[in-house]
N, C-alpha and C positions, 0 to 999 in steps of 0.2 A: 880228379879226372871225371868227367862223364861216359855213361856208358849204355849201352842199351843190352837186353836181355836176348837170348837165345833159345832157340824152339829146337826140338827133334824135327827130321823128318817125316812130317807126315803119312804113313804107311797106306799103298795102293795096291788094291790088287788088280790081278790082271787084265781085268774087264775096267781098270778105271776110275772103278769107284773109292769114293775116301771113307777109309773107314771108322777114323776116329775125329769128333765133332769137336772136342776143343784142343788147343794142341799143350804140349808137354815140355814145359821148361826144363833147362839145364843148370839144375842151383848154382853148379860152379864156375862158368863158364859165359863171360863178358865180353861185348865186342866195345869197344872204345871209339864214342863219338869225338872227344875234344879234348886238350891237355895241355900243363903249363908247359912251357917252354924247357924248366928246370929238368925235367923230366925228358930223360935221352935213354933208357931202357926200353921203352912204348913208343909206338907209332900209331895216328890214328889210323884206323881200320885193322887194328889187333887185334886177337883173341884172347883176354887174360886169363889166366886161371888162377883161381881167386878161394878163398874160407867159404864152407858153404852159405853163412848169415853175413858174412862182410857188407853185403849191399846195402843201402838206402834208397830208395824208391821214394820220387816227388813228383808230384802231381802239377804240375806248370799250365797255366792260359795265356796259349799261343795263338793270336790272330784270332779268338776267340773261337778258339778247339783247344780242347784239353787234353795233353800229352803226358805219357810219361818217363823220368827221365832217373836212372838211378848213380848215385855221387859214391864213386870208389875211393879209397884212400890209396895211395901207393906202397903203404908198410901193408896193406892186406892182398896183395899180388904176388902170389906164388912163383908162378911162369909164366912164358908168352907160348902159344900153344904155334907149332909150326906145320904146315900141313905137305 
């Protein structure tokens, strides 16, 4: 499966301002770009919850910008997160 990474909310306060400059990953917690067909537990646009080091992160040249994309395994998917 592919996947891409997930950020905290960036914290505002009142007045608007932001107050933290880079933002703050979620080690365990994946959104899913794409996935075999084999796979009927996931749907894209899920949220896996996933081992905290389970990820692979690659580096891909897309249209000439470079993206990054990280390759989950389906035995390292804990749960689908439900909101």
């Amino acid at each position: 499966m592919l996947a891409e990474r997930l950020y905290e909310p960036e914290p505002i306060s009142k007045f608007g301002i932001i107050l933290v400059s880079e933002p703050v990953k979620i080690p365990n917690k994946l959104k899913i770009l794409a996935k075999p067909d084999s796979i009927t537990d996931f749907e894209v646009g899920d949220i896996a919850v996933t081992y905290k080091y389970s990820d692979y992160e690659m580096t891909h040249n897309i249209n000439g910008k470079q993206e990054t994309i990280i390759r989950l395994k389906y035995s390292d998917c804990l749960a689908k997160e439900t909101v």
